[in-house]
C-alpha positions in Angstrom: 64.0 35.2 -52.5 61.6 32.6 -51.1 60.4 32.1 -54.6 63.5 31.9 -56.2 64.1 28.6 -55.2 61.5 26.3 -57.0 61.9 28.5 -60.3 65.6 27.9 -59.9 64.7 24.2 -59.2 62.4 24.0 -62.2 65.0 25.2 -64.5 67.5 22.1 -63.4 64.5 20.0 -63.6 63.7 21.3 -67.4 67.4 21.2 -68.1 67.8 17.6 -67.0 64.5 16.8 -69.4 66.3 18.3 -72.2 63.3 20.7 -72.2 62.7 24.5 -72.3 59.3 25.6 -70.8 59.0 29.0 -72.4 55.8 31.1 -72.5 54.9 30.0 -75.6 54.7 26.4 -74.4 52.5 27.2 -71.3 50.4 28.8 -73.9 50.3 25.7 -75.0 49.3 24.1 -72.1 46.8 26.6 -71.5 45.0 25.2 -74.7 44.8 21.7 -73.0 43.3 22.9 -69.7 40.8 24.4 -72.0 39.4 20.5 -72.1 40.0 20.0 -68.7 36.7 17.9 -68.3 38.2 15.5 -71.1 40.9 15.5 -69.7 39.8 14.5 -66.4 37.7 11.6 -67.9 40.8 10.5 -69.6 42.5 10.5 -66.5 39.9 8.3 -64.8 40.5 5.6 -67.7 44.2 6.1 -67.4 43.7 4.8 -63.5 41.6 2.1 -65.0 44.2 0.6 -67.1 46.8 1.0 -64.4 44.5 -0.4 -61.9 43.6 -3.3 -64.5 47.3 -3.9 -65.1 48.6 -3.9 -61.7 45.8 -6.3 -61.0 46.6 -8.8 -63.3 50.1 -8.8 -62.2 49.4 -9.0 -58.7 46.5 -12.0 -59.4 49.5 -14.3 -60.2 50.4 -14.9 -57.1 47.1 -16.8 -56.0 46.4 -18.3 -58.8 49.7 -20.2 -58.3 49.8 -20.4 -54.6 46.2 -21.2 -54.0 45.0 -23.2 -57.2 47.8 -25.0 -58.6 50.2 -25.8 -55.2 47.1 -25.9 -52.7 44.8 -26.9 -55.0 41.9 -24.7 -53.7 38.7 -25.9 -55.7 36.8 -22.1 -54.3 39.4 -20.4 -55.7 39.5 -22.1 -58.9 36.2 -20.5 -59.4 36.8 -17.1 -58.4 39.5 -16.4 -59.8 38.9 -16.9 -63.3 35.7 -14.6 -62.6 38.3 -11.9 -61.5 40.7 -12.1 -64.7 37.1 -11.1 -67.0 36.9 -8.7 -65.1 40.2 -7.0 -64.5 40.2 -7.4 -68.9 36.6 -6.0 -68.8 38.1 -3.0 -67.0 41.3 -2.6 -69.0 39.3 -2.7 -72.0 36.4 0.0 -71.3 39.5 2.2 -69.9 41.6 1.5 -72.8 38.6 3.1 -75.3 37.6 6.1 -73.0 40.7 6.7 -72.8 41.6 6.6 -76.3 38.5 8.4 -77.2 38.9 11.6 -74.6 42.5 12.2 -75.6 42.0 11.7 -79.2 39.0 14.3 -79.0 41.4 16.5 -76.7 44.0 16.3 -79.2 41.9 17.3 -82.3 40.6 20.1 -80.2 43.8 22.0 -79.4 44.5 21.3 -83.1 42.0 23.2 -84.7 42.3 25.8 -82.2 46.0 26.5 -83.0 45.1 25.9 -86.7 42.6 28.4 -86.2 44.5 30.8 -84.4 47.8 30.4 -87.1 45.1 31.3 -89.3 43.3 33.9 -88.0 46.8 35.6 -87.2 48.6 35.4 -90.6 45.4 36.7 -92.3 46.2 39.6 -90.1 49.5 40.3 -91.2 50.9 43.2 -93.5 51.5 42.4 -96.6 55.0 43.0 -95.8 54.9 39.3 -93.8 53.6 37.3 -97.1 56.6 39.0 -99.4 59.3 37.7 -96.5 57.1 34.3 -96.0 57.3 31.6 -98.6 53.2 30.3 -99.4 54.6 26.2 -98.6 56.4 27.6 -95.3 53.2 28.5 -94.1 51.3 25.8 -95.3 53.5 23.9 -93.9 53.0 25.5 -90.3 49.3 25.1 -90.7 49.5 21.2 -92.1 52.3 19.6 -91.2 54.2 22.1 -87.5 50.2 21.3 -86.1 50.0 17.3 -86.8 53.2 17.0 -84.8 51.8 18.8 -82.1 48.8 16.9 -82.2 51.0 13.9 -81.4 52.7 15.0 -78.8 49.0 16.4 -76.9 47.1 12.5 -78.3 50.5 10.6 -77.7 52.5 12.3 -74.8 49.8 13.3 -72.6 48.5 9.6 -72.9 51.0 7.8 -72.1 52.3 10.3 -69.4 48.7 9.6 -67.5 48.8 5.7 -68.4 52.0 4.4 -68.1 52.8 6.9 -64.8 50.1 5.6 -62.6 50.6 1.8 -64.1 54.5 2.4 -62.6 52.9 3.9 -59.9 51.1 0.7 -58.9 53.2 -2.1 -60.1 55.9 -0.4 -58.1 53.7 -0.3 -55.1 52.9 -4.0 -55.7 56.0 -5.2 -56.0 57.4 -3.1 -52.8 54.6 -4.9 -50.8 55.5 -8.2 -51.9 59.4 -8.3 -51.6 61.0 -4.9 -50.3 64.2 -6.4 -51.0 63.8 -7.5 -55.2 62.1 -4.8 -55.7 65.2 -2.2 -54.7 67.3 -4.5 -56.8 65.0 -3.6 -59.9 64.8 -0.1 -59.5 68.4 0.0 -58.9 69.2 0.1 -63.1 66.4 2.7 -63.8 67.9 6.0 -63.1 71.0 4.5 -65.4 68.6 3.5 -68.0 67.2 6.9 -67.9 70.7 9.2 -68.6 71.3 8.1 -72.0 67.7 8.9 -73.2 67.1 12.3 -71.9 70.6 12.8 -73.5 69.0 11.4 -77.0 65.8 13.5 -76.4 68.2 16.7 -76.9 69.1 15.4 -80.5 65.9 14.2 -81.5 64.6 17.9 -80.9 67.4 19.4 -82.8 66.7 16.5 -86.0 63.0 17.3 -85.6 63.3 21.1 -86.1 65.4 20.1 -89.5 63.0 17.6 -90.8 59.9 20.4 -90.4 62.4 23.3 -92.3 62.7 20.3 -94.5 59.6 19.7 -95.1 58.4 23.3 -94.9 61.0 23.6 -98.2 59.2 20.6 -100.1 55.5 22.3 -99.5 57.3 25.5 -100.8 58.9 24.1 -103.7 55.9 22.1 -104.6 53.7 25.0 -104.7 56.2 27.7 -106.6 56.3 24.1 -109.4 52.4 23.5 -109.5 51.7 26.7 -109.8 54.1 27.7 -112.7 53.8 24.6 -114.5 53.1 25.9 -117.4 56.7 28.2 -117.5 58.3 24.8 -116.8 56.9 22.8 -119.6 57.5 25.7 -121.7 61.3 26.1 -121.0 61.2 22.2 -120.9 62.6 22.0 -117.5 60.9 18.7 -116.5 64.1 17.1 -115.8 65.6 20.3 -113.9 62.7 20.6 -111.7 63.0 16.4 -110.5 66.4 16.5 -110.2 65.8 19.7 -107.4 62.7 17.8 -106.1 64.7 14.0 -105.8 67.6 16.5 -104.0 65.0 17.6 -101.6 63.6 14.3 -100.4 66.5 13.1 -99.8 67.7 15.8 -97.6 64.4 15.3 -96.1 65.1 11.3 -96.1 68.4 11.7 -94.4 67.4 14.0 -91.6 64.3 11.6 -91.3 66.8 8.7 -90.9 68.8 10.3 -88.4 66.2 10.9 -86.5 65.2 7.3 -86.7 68.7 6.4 -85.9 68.5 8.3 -82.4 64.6 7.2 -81.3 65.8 3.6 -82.0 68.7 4.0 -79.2 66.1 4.5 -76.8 64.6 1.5 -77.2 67.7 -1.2 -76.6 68.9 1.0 -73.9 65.9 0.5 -72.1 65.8 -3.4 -72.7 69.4 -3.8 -71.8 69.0 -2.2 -68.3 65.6 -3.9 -67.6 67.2 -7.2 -68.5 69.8 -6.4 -66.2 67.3 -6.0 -63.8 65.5 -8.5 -64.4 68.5 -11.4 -64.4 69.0 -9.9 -60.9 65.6 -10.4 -59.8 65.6 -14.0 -61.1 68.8 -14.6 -59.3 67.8 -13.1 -56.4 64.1 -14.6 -56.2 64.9 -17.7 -57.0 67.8 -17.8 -54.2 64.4 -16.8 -52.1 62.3 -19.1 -53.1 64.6 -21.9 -52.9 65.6 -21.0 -49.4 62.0 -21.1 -48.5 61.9 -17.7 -47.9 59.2 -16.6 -50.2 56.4 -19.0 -51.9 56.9 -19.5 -56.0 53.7 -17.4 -56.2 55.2 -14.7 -54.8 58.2 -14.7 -56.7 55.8 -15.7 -59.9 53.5 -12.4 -58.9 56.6 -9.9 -58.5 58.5 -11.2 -61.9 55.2 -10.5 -63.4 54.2 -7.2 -62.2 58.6 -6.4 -63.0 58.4 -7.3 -66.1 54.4 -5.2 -66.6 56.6 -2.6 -65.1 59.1 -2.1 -67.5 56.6 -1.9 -70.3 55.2 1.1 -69.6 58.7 2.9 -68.2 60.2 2.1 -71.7 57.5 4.3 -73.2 57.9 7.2 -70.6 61.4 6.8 -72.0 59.9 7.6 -75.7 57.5 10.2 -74.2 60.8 12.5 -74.2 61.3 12.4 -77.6 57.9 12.8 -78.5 57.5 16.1 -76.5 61.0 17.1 -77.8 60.1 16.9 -81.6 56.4 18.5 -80.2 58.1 21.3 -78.6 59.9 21.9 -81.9 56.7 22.4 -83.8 55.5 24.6 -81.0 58.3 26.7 -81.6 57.4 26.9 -85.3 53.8 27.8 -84.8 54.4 30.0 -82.0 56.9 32.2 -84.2 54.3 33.3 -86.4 51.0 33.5 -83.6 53.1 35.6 -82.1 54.0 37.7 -85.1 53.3 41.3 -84.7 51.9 43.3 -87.6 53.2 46.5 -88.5 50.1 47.6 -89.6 48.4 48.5 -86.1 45.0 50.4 -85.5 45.1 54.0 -83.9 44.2 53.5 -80.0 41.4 55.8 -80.4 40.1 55.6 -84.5 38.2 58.2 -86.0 35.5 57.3 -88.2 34.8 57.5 -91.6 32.1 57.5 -93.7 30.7 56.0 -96.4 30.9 58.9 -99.3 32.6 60.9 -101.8 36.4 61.4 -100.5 39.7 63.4 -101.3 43.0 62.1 -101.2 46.2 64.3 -100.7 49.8 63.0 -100.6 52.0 65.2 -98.6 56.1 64.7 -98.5 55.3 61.0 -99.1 58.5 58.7 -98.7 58.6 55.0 -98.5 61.8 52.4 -98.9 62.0 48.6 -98.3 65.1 48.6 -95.8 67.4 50.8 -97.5 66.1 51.1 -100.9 64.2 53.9 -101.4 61.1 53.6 -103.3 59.1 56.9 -103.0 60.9 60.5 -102.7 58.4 63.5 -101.1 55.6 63.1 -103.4 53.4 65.6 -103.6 49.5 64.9 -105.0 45.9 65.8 -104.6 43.0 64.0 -105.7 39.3 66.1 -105.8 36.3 63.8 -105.0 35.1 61.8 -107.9 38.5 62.9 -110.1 40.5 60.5 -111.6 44.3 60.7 -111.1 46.8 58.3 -113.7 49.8 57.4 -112.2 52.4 56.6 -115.2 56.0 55.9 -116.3 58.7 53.1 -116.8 58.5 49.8 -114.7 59.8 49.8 -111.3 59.3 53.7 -110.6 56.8 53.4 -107.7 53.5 53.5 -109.2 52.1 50.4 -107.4 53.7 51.2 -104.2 52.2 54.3 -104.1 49.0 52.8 -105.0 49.7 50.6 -102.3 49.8 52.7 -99.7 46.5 54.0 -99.7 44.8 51.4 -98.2 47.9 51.0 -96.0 49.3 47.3 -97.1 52.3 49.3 -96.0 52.8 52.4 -93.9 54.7 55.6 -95.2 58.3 55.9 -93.8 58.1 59.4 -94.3 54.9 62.2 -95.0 51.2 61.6 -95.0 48.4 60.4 -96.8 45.4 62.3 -96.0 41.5 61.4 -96.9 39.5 64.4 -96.2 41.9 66.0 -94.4 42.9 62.7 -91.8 45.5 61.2 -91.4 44.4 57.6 -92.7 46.8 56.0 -89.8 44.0 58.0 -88.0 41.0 55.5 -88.9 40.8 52.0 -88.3 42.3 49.9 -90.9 38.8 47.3 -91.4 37.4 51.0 -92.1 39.6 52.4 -94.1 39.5 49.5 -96.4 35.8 49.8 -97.2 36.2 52.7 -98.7 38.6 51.7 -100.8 38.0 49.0 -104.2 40.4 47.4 -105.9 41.0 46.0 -109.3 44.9 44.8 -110.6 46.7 43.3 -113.3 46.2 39.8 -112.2 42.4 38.7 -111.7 42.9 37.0 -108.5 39.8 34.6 -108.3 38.9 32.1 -105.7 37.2 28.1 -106.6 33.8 28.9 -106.3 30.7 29.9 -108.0 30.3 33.3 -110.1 28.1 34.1 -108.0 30.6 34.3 -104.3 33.2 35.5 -106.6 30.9 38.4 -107.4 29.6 38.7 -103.9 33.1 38.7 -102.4 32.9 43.1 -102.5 29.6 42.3 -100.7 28.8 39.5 -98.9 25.3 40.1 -97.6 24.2 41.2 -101.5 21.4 40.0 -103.1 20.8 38.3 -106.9 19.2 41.5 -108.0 22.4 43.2 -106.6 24.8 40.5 -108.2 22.8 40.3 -111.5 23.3 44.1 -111.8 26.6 44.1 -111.1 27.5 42.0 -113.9 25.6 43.8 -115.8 27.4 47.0 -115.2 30.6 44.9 -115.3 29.8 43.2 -118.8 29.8 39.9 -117.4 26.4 38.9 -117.5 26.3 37.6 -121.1 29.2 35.2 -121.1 27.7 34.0 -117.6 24.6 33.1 -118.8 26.3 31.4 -121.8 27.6 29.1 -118.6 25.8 25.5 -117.9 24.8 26.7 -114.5 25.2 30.1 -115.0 25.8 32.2 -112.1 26.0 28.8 -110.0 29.3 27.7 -112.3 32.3 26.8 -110.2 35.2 28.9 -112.1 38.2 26.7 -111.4 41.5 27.7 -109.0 42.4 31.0 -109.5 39.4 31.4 -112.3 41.5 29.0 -114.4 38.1 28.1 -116.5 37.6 31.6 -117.6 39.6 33.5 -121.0 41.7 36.5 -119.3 38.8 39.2 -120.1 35.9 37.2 -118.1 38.3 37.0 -115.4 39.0 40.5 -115.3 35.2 41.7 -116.0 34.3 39.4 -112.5 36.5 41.2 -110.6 35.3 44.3 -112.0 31.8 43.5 -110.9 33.0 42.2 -107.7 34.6 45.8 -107.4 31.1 47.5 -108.5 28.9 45.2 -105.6 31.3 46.7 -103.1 30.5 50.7 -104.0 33.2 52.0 -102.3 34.0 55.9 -102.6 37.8 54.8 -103.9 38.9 53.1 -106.6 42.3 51.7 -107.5 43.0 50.5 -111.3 46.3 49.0 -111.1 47.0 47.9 -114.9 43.6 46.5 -114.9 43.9 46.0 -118.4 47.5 45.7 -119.6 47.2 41.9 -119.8 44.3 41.9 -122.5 44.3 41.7 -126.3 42.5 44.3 -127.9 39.1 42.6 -128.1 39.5 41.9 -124.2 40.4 45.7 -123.5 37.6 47.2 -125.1 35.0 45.4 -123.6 36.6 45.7 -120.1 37.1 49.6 -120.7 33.5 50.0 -120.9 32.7 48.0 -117.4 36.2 50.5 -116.0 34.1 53.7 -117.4 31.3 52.1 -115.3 33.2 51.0 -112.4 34.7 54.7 -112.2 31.6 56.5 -112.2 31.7 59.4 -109.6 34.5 57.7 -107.8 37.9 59.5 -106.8 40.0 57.4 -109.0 44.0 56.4 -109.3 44.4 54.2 -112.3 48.2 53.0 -113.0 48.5 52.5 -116.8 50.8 51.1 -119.1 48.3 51.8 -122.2 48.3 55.6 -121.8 45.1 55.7 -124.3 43.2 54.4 -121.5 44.0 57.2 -119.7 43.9 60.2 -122.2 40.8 61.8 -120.2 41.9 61.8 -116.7 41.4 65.0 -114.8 45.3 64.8 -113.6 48.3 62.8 -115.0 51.4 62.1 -112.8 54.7 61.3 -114.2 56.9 59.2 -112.0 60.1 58.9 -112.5 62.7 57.0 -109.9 59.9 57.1 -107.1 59.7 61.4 -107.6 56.7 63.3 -109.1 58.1 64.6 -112.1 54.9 66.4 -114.3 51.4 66.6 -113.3 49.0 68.2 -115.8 46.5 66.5 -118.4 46.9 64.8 -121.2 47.3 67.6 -123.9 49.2 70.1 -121.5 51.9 67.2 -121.0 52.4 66.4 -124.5 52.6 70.0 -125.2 55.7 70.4 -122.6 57.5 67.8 -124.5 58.7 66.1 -121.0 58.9 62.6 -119.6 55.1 62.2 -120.3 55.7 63.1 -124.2 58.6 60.8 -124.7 56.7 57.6 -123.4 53.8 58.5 -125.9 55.8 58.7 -128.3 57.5 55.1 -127.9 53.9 53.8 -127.3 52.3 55.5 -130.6 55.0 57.3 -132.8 56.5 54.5 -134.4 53.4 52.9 -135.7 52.0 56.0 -136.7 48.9 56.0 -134.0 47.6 58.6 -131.9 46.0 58.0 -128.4 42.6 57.7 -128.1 40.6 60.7 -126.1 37.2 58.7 -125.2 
């Protein structure tokens, strides 16, 4: 019970602040005490500035008092000496200071870039068809930079301007006991209102990052499909939804600017308040001869230092309000769970020829169901052809192989396992892949072909494209292997793309292949030439191609019709055109009508 009571009293304290300390936020904090040393050096130049500050106010008083009403020649030349050097101070602790918490600052940055990073990367790919690409950009770019703020900014001016108040306030309590209660007397009213704005500036702040979150999305889905746009000539569509954004973005940024600016004159009209009572007061002092006009000159001073650095205490609210926002925002997908999770006690696998067996296999997004008890088996070094209509499950079968989703329902077995039985990092080397769309990244040929194999060697990467027919048109480059192949490959015709990522697929030499439409989006020309480098690329490996083109399938050892996510026919290509099923029907709208026959080689 004994402990009860200062949680119960930090949760008043938090509620007054307008702030909630969750355990994401002390996670948060635990990445500044990561740089404690920093931060302790900061710290020490934070007391500088104070010290400097409370100094200069306090050095008033004799200047006044000794040089200018008693005229004291000594101190006329000492106390010059100690205004260089209270500046001197406040200037090396003004740069140490900005210099540690800056450094601090970027350093809890990266690391929570880092971490949102490392921890999307390890998502299903479940996550990245709910997530938008700009909402996570956005988390990474734009969620962190406010954060950084509030770490560089808050923590700053929390260590500064607290210790400055700190020793003005002790200054000015030595001096004149009885001005100095009538100046604190308006702070805790000065105080009320802005706490009460922090709350609101929180709320705006979490709508300006959706906002902007939105823009980075919409800005991406436009630059990216640019090409649709221009072709539907929707130029003018697409800035009429981009002007609507900004300036849902602009008025939430407003309003926000609307509520920090409060702060400010609240804080000026309750220190002037204090300040006419001081003047009152003092001067009522000084002309009683109570106190000496250095005195009173000192503690106006050191009031009017004071209220300096309370006013920005009074901004650090909001700061840490909007910071806390962002935190939230990160913290939501760090702390992300993936649904694809890694057996507590994996069983290895190795590196060699494999079978494959589906067994009652079910899958559904939510409520839809996509896969109904399928039933397959795949020999080592066979080739299996998944076919039928768009939308029947081929690719999400396909997919679930190397477990980008789990099974709601049955098994898929490798040798006999379980695959949820092996670690998914292992699992996946054994497994290459090769789709419709030639996903490439901005580098050279050469890391785009050593992307199945990072540690391969320019014999390895030469060969590769050879096997992969690539080597030819890559010579044909400026640089050659060293050419830089534009975002997303956009340098390459659609057949050098998809040969790359064939011989990226080859450099890997994993035991599985999966062909999902590899070459549906090629001309004719295109699709020879990359059927070669496929005959290569499946060369004593258990195979599932998905085809469209069923003449590039004609010699698999086993052909599955699906049909509404069910198994429908399985035989080869001759014994299911002779049952005159599902199979026969979509050769014969592929190759009846224009009189051609599939090829068998």
């Amino acid at each position: 019970m004994r402990d009860a009571v200062p949680q119960n009293r930090e949760r008043k304290v938090n509620h007054f602040l307008g702030i909630k300390i969750e355990a994401r936020h002390r996670n948060l904090f635990s990445l500044i005490k990561k740089n404690s040393g920093r931060l302790i050096l900061a710290a020490g130049c934070s007391l500088m500035i104070s010290a400097a500050t409370t100094a200069m106010g306090y050095l008033i008083k004799p200047v006044i008092d000794d040089i200018f009403v008693n005229r004291n020649t000594q101190g006329l030349l000492l106390l010059p000496l100690l205004v260089i050097a209270v500046f001197l101070v406040k200037g090396l602790g003004s740069y140490g200071q900005e210099y540690f918490m800056n450094y601090v600052g970027e350093d809890i940055i990266r690391r929570l870039r880092n971490q949102l990073y490392d921890r999307i990367q390890d998502l299903s790919l479940a996550f990245f068809q709910k997530e938008r690409t700009g909402t996570l950009m956005s988390r990474i770019t734009n969620d962190v930079n406010v954060l950084k703020s509030m770490v560089s900014t808050a923590v700053t001016s929390s260590l500064r301007d607290a210790s400055t108040v700190i020793g003005l306030s002790a200054v000015i309590l030595y001096q004149n006991w009885r001005m100095a209660i009538l100046a604190f007397i308006v702070l805790p009213a000065a105080f009320w209102p802005v706490f009460v704005l922090g709350r609101k500036v929180r709320r705006v702040s979490t709508g300006c990052q959706q906002a902007m979150a939105e823009l980075n999305t919409f800005l991406h889905e436009t630059f990216a499909g640019n090409k649709i746009v221009k072709a539907f000539g929707m130029e003018a569509h697409e800035k009429r939804r981009f002007f609507e954004k900004t300036r849902r973005l602009f008025n939430l940024e407003i309003k926000g600017v609307i509520i920090q600016a409060l702060s400010s004159p609240v804080m000026e009209f309750f220190g002037g308040l204090g300040i006419a009572f001081v003047i009152w007061y003092g001067g009522s002092e000084v002309i009683a001869g109570k106190t000496t006009a250095g005195t009173f000159m000192s503690f106006l001073a050191c009031v009017l230092l004071l209220y300096d650095p309370v006013k920005k205490l009074s901004r650090l609210n909001n700061s840490i309000q909007r910071g806390l926002s962002a935190a939230d925002r990160v913290f939501d997908i760090i702390e992300t769970a993936s649904d694809i999770t890694d057996p507590q006690v994996p069983l290895p696998l190795e590196n060699t020829s494999h079978d494959l067996r589906f067994e009652k296999v079910s899958f559904s997004y939510g409520d839809h169901d996509v896969l109904k008890n399928v039933d397959l088996c795949v020999n080592p070094g066979e080739v299996l052809a998944l076919v039928g209509m768009s939308g029947g499950g081929k690719s999400t079968l396909a997919n679930l192989i190397p477990r980008f989703y789990d099974v709601t329902g049955g098994s898929i077995l490798i040798d006999g396992t379980d695959i949820r039985q092996f670690r998914v990092a292992d699992l996946r080397k054994q497994i290459a892949i090769v789709t419709q769309e030639p996903i490439l990244f901005n580098e050279t040929v050469r890391d785009n072909i050593a992307y199945g194999h990072i540690q391969a060697t320019e014999a390895q990467i030469v060969a590769a494209a050879e096997a992969a027919f690539a080597h030819d048109f890559i010579l044909g480059f400026e640089k050659g292997y060293d050419t830089r192949i534009g975002e997303l490959g956009g340098r390459l015709s659609g057949g050098e793309k998809q040969r790359l990522c064939i011989a990226r697929a080859l450099i890997k030499d994993a035991p599985i292949l999966i062909l999902d439409e590899a070459t549906a989006s090629l001309d004719s020309e295109a699709e020879a030439v990359v059927q070669k480098a496929l005959e290569n690329l499946m060369h004593g490996r258990t195979t599932i191609v998905i085809a469209h083109r069923l003449s590039t399938i004609a010699n698999a050892d086993q052909i599955a019709v699906i049909v509404a996510g069910r198994i429908v026919e399985t035989g080869t290509h001759e014994s299911l055109l002779a049952q005159g099923g599902e199979y026969h029907k979509l050769y014969t709208m592929q190759y009846a009508a224009s009189g051609k026959t599939a090829a068998k080689g």
